[in-house]
N, C-alpha and C positions, 0 to 999 in steps of 0.2 A: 613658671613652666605650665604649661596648657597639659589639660586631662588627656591624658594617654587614648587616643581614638583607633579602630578596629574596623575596617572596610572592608567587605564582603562583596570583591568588585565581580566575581560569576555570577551574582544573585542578583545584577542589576540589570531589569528588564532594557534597556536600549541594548547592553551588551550581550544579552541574548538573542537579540532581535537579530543582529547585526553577524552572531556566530553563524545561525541555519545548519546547515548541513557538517559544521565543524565540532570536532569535542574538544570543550573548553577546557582544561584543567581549572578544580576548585584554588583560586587564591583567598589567602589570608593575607593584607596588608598592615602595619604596624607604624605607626607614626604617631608621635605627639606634638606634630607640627601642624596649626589648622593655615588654611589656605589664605591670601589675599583677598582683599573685596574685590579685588579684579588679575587674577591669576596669569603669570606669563603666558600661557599656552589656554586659550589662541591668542589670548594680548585684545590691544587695542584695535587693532584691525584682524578681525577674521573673514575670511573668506577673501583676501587682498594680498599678490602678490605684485613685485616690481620685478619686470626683467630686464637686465640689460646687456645686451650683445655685443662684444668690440671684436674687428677681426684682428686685427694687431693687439692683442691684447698677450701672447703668447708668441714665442716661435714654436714651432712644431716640432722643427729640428734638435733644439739645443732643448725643448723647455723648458725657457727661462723666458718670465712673466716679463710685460715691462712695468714698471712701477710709479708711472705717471699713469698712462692709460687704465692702470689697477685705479689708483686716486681717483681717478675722472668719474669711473665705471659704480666707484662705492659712493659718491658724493650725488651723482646722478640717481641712485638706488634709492639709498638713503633720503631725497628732499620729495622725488613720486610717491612713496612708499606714506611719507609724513603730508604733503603736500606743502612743508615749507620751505622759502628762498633760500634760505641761509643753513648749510647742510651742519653749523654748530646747534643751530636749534633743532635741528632734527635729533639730531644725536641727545640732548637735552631734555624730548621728550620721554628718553627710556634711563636715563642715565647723571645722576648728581655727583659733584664734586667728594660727596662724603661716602659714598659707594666702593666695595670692596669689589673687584667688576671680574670676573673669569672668564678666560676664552676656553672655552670645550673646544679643542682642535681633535683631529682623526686622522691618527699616525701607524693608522695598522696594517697600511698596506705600503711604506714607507722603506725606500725614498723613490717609488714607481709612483703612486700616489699617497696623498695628502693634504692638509689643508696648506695651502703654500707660504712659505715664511713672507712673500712679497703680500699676501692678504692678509693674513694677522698683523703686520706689522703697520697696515694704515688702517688696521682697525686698533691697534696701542694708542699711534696719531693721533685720532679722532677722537678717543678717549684722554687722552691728555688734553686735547683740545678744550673740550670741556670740565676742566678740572682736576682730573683723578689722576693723581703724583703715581712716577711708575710703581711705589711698592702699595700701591693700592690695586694693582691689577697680575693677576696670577695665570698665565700659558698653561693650562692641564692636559692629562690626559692618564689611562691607566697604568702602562707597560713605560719604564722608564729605557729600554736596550730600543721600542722605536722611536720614541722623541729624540736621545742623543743621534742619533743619524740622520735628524733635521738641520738641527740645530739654531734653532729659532733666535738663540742667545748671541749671533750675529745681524742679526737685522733689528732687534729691539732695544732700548737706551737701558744703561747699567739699573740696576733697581729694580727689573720686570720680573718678577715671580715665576721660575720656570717646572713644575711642581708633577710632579709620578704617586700615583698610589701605591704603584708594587715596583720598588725597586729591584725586588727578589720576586717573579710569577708562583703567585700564589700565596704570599705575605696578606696580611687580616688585617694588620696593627691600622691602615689608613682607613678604615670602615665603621661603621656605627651601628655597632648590636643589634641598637633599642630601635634603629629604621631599618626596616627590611620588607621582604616579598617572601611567603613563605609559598611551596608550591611541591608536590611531588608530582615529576614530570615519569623517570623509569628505573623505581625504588632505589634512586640512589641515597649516600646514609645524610651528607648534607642538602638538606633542601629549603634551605636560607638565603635569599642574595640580599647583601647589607648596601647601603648607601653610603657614598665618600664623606666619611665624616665632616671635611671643609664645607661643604657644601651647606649643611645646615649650621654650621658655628662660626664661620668667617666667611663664606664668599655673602653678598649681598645680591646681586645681578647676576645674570649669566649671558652669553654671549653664544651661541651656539654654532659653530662651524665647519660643518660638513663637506662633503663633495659629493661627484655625481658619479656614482658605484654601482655597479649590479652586485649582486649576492646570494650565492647559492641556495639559501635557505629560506632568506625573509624576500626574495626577490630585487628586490635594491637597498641600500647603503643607502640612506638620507640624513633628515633634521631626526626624525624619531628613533631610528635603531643608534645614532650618535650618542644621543642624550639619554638615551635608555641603558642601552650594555656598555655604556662608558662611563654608566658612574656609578656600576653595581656590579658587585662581586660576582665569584660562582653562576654566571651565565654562559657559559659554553654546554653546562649542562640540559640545555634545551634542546639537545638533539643529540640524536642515537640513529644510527645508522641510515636510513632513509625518513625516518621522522625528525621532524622538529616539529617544536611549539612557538614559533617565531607569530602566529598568526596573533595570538590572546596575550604573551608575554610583553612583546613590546611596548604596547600601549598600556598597560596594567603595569608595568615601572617607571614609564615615563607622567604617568600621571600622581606619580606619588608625590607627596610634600615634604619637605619644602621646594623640591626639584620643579615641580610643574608652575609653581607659583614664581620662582626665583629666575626661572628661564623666560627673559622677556626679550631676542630678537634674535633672527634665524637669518642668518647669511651664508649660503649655500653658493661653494668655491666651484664650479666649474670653470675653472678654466683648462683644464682637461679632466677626463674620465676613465671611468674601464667600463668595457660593457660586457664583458665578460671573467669568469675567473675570481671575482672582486669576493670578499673585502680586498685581496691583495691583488699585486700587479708585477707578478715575474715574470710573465710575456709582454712585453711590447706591445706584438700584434693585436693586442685586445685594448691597450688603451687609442683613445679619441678627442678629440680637442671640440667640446662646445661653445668655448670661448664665450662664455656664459655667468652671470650671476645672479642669484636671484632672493631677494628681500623680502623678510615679511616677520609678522610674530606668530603666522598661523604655521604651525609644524603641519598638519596633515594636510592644508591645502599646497605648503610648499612640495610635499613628497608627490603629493598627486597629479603634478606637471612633471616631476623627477620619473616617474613611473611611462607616461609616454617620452619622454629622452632616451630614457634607456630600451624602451621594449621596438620604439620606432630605430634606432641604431641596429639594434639585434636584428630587425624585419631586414633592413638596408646589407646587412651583412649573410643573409638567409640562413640564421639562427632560429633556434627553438624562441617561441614566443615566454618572456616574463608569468605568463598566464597558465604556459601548458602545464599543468599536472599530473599527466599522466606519466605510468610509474614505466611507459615502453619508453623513456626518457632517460632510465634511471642507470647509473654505472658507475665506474670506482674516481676516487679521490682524482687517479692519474689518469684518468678518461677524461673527466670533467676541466684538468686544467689546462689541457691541449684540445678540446672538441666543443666547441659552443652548440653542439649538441646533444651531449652529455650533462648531466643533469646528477649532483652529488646527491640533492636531497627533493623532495616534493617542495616546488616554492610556498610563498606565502604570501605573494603580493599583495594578498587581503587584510593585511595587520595595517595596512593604514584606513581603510576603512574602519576596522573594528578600532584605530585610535582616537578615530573621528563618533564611534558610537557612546565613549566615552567623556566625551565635551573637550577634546582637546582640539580641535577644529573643523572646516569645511571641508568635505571630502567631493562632493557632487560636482563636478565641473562645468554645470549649468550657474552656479553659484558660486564660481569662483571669479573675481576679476583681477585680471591680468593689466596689467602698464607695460607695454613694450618699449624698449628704447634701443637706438641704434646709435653707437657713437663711431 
């Protein structure tokens, strides 16, 4: 076991640089996990996204995916992304037969949205493909009452790992002490959030799988708030009434270890969205079909094309901007989820830059390149 190590991620000048005008809360991070020589996040390719566009990729009506054009859509992704022919060697390059492999899916606004059982299910495929027996790959996610209303356990081969940290909301038993974030956001008495114990003792790889959300707080739902408050406890306490800490928090959990190092490829499910309302999706009216996906190992450059999706949707729908701040925006729970003018909390849409100030990726969109693909 490697020497117990202590990160003082407020004290580091880029993330100062990068807060300005924001109050950072002091964190204490805790890990005795050191990093890879070459860490998931941003991976091998930073600053490199694949997008690929199917119109038929979705009916609108029924939302139901088709799952050939999924196939087409993730093999297309997957060979731009790598630049090789053969979409098993792509997969190949993030992924060995002897790897314990996790799909981080996002079931929290479920069964309105989610990551779709027709996209995890040719991402098991492709992992099998390449080796990895189904009880080598594990479906996760936190809250076990929203996966069972997926039900992933139909689209995947017997053997596939389908795995809840809190059977019971608010259970501890799945989390690990000794990895946490420690953080007073507003004197509440626990101010620990632990890491899913699998994560550092049996998953090997991660798999990260989001969709394309707006959200009250951090501004939109991506690769970063995925991987961040889905695999760390006691995170809802980042906000209190019109504040959150979503700006500094998100990217100071998701760069923790073994998480930042183990997360090596970000597949970002649009094939529908919400652009309002989100994490969840109990109106209708707010979700939207991008019929979209989009590839890469870089989390912040991914979300930083997620951030014009959503904010250009909102513009189209003459919505309050992703950006607005201002608190003449601001009104209750039940305002917010009938009024895309209504505003629960002050956004954050700046937490992916500040996750980018932290070396988790390219944030500049002068510096990001893009593959468009139309199938």
């Amino acid at each position: 076991m490697h020497r117990r190590t202590f990160l003082q991620i407020a004290a580091t000048a880029p993330a100062a640089l990068a807060a300005k005008d924001r109050k950072v809360p002091k964190y204490r991070v805790v890990s005795h996990y050191q990093p890879a020589a070459q860490p998931g996040m941003p991976g091998p390719y930073p600053g490199q996204v694949a997008s690929v566009h199917a119109a038929n990729c979705i009916d609108e009506a029924t939302e139901k995916p088709d799952p050939a054009v999924v196939r087409e859509m993730m093999a297309r992704g997957m060979r731009a992304l790598t630049g090789d022919a053969d979409v098993r060697d792509a997969w190949a390059r993030f992924i060995t037969p002897a790897d314990v492999v996790a799909i981080k899916v996002n079931c929290s606004g479920a069964p309105g949205i989610m990551s779709s059982p027709v996209v995890v299910a040719e991402i098991v495929r492709n992992l099998m493909a390449v080796g990895v027996k189904p009880g080598g790959i594990w479906i996760y996610e936190r809250f076990q009452d929203q996966v069972d209303s997926v039900h992933y356990d139909r689209y995947v081969p017997e053997g596939v790992h389908i795995w809840t940290a809190e059977s019971t909301r608010g259970s501890t038993e799945s989390y690990d002490p000794a990895t946490y974030v420690e953080a007073a956001f507003f004197d509440e008495d626990d101010t620990r959030s632990c890491l899913i114990r699998l994560v550092g003792t049996r998953f090997t790889k991660i798999v990260n799988v989001p969709n394309m959300k707006d959200h009250g707080a951090s501004g939109v739902t991506g690769c970063l708030k995925n991987i961040a408050y889905g695999n760390f406890s006691n995170v809802a306490r980042s906000h209190s009434g019109s504040e959150t800490n979503t700006y500094s928090f998100i990217g100071t959990l998701a760069a923790v270890e073994p998480l930042r190092s183990r997360t090596v490829l970000q597949v970002m499910d649009g094939l529908r969205g919400v652009w309002h309302g989100g994490p969840f999706s109990e109106n209708r009216k707010f979700r939207f079909y991008p019929k979209r996906m989009l590839f890469g190992t870089d989390s912040v450059a991914v979300d930083r094309l997620l951030l014009d999706i959503i904010d250009d949707k909102r513009k189209a729908e003459h919505a309050v901007s992703v950006w607005d701040r201002s608190p003449k925006y601001l009104g209750t729970l039940d305002g917010h989820e009938s009024n895309p003018n209504v505003n629960q909390f002050v956004r954050e849409p700046g937490h992916i830059e500040y996750a980018g100030s932290l070396g988790l990726g390219v944030y500049d969109l002068d510096k990001i390149k893009v593959t468009s693909i139309e199938i």
